[in-house]
C-alpha positions in Angstrom: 0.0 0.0 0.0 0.9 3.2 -0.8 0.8 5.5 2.1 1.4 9.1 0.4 -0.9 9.4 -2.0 -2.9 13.3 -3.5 -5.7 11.9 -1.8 -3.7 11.4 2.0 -2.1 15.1 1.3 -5.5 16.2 0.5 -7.2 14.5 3.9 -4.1 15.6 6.1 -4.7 19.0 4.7 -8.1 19.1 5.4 -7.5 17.7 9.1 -4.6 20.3 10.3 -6.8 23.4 8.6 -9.6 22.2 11.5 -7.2 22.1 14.6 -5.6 25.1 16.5 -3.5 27.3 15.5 -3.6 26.5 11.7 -7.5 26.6 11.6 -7.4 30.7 13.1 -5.0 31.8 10.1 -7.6 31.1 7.3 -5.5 29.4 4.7 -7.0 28.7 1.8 -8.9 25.5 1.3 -7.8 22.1 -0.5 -9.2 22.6 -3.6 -7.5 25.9 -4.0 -3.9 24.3 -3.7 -2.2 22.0 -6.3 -1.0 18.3 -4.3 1.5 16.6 -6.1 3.3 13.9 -4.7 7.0 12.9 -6.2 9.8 10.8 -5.4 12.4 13.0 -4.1 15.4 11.3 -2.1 16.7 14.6 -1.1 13.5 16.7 0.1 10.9 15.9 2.5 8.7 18.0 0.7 8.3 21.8 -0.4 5.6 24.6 -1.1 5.5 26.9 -4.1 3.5 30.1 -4.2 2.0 31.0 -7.6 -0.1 28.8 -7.8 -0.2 27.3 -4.4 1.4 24.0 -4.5 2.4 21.6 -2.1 4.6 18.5 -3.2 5.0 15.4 -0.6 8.2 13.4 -1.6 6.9 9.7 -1.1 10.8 8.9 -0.7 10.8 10.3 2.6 7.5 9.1 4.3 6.5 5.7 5.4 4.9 6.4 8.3 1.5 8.6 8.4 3.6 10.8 11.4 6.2 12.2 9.3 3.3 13.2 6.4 1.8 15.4 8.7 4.7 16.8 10.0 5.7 18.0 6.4 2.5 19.1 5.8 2.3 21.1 8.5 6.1 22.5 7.7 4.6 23.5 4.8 1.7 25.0 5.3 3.9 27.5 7.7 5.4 28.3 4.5 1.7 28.9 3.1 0.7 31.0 5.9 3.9 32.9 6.1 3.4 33.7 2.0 -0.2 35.0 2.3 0.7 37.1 5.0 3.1 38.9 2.7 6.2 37.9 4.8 9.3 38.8 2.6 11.2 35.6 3.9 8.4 33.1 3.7 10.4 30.5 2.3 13.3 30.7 5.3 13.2 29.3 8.5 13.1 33.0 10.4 12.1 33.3 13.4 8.7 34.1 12.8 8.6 30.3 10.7 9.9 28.5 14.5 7.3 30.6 16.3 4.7 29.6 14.2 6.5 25.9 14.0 6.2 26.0 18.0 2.4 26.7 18.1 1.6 24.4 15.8 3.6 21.4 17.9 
């Protein structure tokens, strides 16, 4: 079985936008963002702003723990972006505040 599939980004997505502090910052919802899911041995996976996309490297996730943890990394990366935050794609302080909340 496959465990990182479009359809598992799209359901862990759809979870972490319900729960605290993600669902308060109003990102956009799962059919507005692109899911891809590619084999990438060096990249846990990555966000890309126009259009919104989120890529999930299956190489790096066999366990359902590790799938939400990237997603949540990058929907900080999201957030960060739609608030207009110049360094949205660094790990700033502002990204391990928001990284701390959502732990």
């Amino acid at each position: 079985m496959k465990l990182v599939t479009r359809s598992t980004c799209i359901a862990v997505y759809e979870l972490l936008i319900q729960l605290p502090p993600i669902k308060a910052w109003n990102l956009p919802p799962s059919k507005d963002i692109i899911f891809v899911v590619r084999h990438l041995p060096d990249c846990f996976g990555m966000f890309e702003p126009e259009p919104h996309k989120i890529t999930i490297s299956s190489a790096k996730h066999a366990h359902l723990d590790t799938c939400i943890r990237t997603m949540a990394h990058e929907m900080i990366h999201l957030y960060l972006y739609d608030r207009r935050d110049p360094e949205w794609d660094k790990h700033t302080k502002r990204f391990l505040d928001a990284a701390a909340k959502v732990s």
